[in-house]
C-alpha positions in Angstrom: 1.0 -114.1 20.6 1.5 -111.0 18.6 -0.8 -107.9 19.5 -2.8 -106.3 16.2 -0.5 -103.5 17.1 2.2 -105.2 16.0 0.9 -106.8 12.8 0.0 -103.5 11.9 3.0 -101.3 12.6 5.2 -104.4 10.6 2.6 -103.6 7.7 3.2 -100.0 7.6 6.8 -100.5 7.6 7.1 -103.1 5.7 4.8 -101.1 3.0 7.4 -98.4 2.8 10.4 -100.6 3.0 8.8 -102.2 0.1 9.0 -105.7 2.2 6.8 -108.4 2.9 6.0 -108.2 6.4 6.8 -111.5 7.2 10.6 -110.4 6.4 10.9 -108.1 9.1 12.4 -108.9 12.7 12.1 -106.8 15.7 15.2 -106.5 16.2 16.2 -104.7 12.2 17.1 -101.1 12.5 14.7 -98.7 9.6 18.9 -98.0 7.7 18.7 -102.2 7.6 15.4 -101.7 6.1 17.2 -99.1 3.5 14.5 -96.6 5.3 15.6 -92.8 5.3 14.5 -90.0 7.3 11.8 -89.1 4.5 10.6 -93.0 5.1 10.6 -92.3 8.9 8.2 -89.3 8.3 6.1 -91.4 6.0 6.0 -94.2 9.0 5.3 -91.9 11.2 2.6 -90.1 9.1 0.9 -93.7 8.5 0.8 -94.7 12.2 -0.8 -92.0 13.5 -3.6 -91.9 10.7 -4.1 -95.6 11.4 -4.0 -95.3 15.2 -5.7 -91.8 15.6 -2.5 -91.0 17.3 -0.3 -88.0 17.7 3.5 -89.5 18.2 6.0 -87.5 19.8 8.7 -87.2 17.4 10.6 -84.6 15.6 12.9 -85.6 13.0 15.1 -82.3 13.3 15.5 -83.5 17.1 16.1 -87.3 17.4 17.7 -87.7 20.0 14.9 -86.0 22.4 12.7 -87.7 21.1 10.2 -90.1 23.8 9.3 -92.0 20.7 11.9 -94.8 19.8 12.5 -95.7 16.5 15.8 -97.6 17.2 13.9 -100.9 16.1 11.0 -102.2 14.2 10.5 -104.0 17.7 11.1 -100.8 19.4 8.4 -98.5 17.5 5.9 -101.4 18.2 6.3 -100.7 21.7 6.0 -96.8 21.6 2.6 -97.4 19.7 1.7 -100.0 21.8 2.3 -97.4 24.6 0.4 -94.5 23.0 -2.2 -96.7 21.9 -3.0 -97.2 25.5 -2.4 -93.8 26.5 0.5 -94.7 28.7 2.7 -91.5 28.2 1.2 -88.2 28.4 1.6 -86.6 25.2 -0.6 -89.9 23.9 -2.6 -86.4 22.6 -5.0 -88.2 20.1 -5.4 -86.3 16.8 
């Protein structure tokens, strides 16, 4: 059973991937989406306003980032984990 987590990061992706939800895998990268780094920002703005979040990630430094974003499946985890205040900088905004 999906979590509302997930239904709800799919949505927000989906929404700027101009996609039904319902056409999204886990496993789909955000290029295979046709998402660019100024539709990760926009992901990433949109989750944290949703989950009154703060999400580690800075998109001049990917590759230190704690937050993954190499799946759709991926950044439902990371929330997930944030949501439940499982890593410390889970700040909430």
């Amino acid at each position: 059973m999906r979590s509302k987590v997930h239904d709800q990061v799919f949505a927000i992706i989906a929404q700027e991937a101009h996609r039904a939800p319902e056409e999204l895998r886990a496993e789909m990268t955000l290029e295979e989406l046709g998402l660019d780094s100024l539709g990760l920002v926009e992901v990433i703005f949109a989750i944290e306003e949703r989950f009154d979040i703060t999400v580690p990630f800075n998109a001049n430094e990917t590759a230190q980032e704690q937050f993954d974003i190499t799946s759709v499946g991926a950044i439902v985890r990371a929330v997930e984990k944030l949501v439940a205040g499982d890593t410390p900088s889970a700040a909430v905004a």
